[in-house]
C-alpha positions as a printed Julia matrix, in Angstrom:
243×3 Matrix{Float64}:
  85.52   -87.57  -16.23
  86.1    -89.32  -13.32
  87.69   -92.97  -14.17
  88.22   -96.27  -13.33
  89.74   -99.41  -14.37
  88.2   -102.77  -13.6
  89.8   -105.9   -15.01
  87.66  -109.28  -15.16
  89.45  -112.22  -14.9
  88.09  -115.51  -14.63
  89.96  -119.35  -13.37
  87.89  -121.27  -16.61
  89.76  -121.71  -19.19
  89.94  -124.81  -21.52
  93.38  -124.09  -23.66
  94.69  -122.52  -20.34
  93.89  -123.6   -16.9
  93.96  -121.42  -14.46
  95.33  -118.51  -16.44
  95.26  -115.36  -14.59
  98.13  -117.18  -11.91
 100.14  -118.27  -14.82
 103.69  -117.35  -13.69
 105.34  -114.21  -16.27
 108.76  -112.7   -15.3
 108.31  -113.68  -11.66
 104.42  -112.84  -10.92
 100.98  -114.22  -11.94
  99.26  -113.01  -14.91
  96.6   -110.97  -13.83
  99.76  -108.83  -11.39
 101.2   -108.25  -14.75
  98.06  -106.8   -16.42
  97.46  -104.84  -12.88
 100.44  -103.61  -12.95
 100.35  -102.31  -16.76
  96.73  -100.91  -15.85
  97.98   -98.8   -12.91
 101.09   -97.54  -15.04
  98.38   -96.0   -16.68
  97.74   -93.16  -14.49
  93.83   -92.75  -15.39
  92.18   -93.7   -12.17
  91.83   -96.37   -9.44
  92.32  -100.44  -10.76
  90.51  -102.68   -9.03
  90.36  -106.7   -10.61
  86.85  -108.41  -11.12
  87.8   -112.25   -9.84
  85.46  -114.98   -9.68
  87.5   -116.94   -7.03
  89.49  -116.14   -4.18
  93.19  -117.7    -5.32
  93.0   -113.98   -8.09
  92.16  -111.98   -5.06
  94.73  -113.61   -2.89
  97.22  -112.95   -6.08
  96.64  -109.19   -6.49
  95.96  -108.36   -2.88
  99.31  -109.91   -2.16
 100.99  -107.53   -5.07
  99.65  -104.5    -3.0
  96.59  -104.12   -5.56
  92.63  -104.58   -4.79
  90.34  -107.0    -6.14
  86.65  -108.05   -5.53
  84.98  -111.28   -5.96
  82.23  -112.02   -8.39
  79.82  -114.11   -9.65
  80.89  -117.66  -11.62
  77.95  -117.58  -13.28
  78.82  -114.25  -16.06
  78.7   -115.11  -19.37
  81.23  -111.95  -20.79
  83.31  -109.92  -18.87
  81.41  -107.2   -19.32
  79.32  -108.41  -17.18
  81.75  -109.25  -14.83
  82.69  -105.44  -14.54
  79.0   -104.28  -14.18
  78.69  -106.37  -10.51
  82.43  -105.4    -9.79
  81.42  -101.48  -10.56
  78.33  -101.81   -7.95
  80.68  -103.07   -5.26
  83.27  -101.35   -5.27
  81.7    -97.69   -6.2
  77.87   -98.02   -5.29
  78.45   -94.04   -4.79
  78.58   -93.47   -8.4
  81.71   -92.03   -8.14
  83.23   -92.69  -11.25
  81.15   -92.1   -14.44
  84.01   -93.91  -16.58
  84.48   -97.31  -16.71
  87.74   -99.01  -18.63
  87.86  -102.35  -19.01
  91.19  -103.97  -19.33
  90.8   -107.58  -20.29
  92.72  -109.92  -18.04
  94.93  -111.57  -20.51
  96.73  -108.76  -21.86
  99.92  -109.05  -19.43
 101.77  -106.55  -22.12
  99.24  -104.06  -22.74
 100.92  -100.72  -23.33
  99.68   -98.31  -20.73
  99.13   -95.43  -22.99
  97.14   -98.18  -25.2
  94.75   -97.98  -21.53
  94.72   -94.25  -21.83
  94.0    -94.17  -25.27
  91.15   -96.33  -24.72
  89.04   -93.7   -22.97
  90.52   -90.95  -24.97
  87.24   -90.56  -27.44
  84.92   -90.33  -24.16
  86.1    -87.03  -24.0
  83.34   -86.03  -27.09
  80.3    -86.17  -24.81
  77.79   -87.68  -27.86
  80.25   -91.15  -27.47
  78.62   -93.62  -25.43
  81.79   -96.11  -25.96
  85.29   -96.3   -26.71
  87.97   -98.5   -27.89
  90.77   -98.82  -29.9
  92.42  -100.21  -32.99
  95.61  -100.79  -34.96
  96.72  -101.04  -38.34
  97.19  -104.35  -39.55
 100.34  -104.84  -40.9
 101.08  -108.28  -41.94
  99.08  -109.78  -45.16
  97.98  -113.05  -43.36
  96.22  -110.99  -40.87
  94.02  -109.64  -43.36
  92.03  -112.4   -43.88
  92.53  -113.87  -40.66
  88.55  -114.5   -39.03
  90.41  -114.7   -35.45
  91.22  -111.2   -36.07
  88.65  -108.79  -35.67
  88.18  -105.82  -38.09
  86.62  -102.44  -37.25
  85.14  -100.69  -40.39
  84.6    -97.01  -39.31
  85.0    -93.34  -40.85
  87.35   -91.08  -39.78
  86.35   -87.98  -37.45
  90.11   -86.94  -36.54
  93.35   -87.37  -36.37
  94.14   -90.93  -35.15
  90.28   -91.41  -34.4
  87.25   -92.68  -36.15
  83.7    -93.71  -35.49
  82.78   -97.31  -35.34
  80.32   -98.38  -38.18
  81.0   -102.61  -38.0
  82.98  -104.64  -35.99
  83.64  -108.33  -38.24
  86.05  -111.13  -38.5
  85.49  -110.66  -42.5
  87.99  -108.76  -44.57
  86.66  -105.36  -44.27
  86.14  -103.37  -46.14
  86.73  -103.88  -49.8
  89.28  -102.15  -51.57
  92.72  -100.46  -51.48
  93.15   -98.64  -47.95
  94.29   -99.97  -44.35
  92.62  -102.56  -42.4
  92.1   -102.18  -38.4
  92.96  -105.11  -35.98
  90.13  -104.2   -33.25
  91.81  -104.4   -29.71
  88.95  -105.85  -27.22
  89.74  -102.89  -24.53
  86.26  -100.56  -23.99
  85.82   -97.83  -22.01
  81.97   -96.48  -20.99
  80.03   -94.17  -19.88
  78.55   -95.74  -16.5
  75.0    -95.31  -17.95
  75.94   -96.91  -21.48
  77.89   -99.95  -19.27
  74.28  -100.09  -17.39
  72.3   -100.1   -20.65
  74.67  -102.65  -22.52
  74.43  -105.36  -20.06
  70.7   -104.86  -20.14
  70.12  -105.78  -23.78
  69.49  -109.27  -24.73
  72.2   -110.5   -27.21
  71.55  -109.19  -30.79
  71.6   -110.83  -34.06
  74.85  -109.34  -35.66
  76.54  -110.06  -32.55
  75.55  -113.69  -32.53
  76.57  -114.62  -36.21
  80.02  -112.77  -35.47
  79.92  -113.84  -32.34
  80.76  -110.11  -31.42
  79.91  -108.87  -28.35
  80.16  -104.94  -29.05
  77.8   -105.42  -32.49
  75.13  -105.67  -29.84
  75.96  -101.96  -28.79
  75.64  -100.93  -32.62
  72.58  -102.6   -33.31
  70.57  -101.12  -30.54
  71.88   -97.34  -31.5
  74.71   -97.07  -29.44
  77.72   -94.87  -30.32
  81.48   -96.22  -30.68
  84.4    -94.2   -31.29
  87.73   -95.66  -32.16
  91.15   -94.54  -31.64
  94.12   -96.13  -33.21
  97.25   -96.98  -31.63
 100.82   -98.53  -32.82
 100.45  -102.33  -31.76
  98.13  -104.92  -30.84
  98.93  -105.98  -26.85
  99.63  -109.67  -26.76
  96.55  -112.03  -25.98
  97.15  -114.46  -23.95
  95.32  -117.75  -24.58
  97.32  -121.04  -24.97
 100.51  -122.24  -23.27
 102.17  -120.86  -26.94
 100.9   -117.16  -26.22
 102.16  -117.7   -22.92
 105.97  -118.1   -23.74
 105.64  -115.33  -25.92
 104.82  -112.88  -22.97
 107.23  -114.45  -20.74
 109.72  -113.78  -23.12
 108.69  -110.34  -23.98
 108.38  -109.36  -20.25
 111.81  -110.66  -19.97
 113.48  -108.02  -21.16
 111.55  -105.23  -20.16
């Protein structure tokens, strides 16, 4: 497999304006995440930006970036214009996508995330934790993956929801929104029209489920910190702190 690592980030946000320049440990945001994705060691990083103050940020760290569209509605999307600029060779057949608000992303959490690509029947991959605190179980801002195991560490995605699932004595899995695709299933996901799991859960990978699509999980120690309101942003700044 041939790999590589786009990261969407985007100026819009309503709880956090202008996010991805949002100053951690002495750089913006999205350097941070850059940084973390390169640390990585799974193939070239490029950042999908839809305006020129995130290019100006990451091409001033030493990293690359390309502009894209305002008008994408997921970041998925965002990756799938990125992907044709950057590689309209077809290069790389892998695509990871590390979201942009995830300054303290583990990098082997990146590599992990691709990990299950390596069974060629697995059209996408991502990864999970064990949830470990109670309130978390019940929690709809936290998204559960219900799958069956395959191997160690690793299990096949059979529902993604913000329920408490499933039922019964066992561990629950905190989803972690980082995919990696095949290049063909990227090109067929952003093709379908949303589905109708994936707009009651308001879900975005149920849509890859519903139309067939295969999604292998594997699980990791801890859930990266998301970054979404000035709250979750003193939390990274103080966890970057002392790395």
């Amino acid at each position: 497999m041939s790999a590589i690592v786009l990261i969407p980030a985007r100026m819009a946000s309503t709880r956090l304006p202008n996010k991805p320049l949002a100053d951690i440990a002495g750089a913006p945001m999205i350097v941070q995440v850059w940084r973390r994705a390169m640390e990585a060691k799974i193939g070239e990083v490029v950042v999908a930006a839809d305006s020129p103050e995130i290019i100006a940020a990451v091409e001033a760290a030493g990293g690359r970036a390309v502009l894209t569209g305002q008008h994408h509605q997921s970041g998925s999307d965002r990756i799938f214009e990125a992907l044709n600029l950057v590689d309209p060779e077809h290069r790389h057949d892998v695509v990871v996508n590390v979201q942009g608000d995830l300054p303290t992303v583990e990098p082997e959490t990146v590599r992990a995330a691709a990990r299950p690509l390596q069974d060629a029947s697995v059209d996408i991959a991502t990864v999970c934790a064990e949830i470990s605190r109670a309130e978390e179980r019940t929690d709809p801002n936290v998204v559960k993956v219900v799958g069956t195991p395959i191997g160690p560490g690793l299990m096949r995605a059979l529902y993604f929801t913000r329920a408490t699932a499933p039922h019964g004595d066992g561990p629950l899995w905190h989803h972690i929104g980082l995919y990696a695709y095949r290049r063909a299933a990227l090109k067929r996901f952003v093709s379908l029209p949303p589905s109708t799991l994936e707009q009651r859960e308001k879900l975005e990978q149920l849509r890859a489920l519903e139309a067939g699509m295969r999604i292998d999980v594997a699980q990791v120690g801890e859930v990266p910190l998301g970054v979404d309101t000035p709250h979750d942003l003193d939390r990274a700044r103080a966890m970057l702190a002392v790395r």
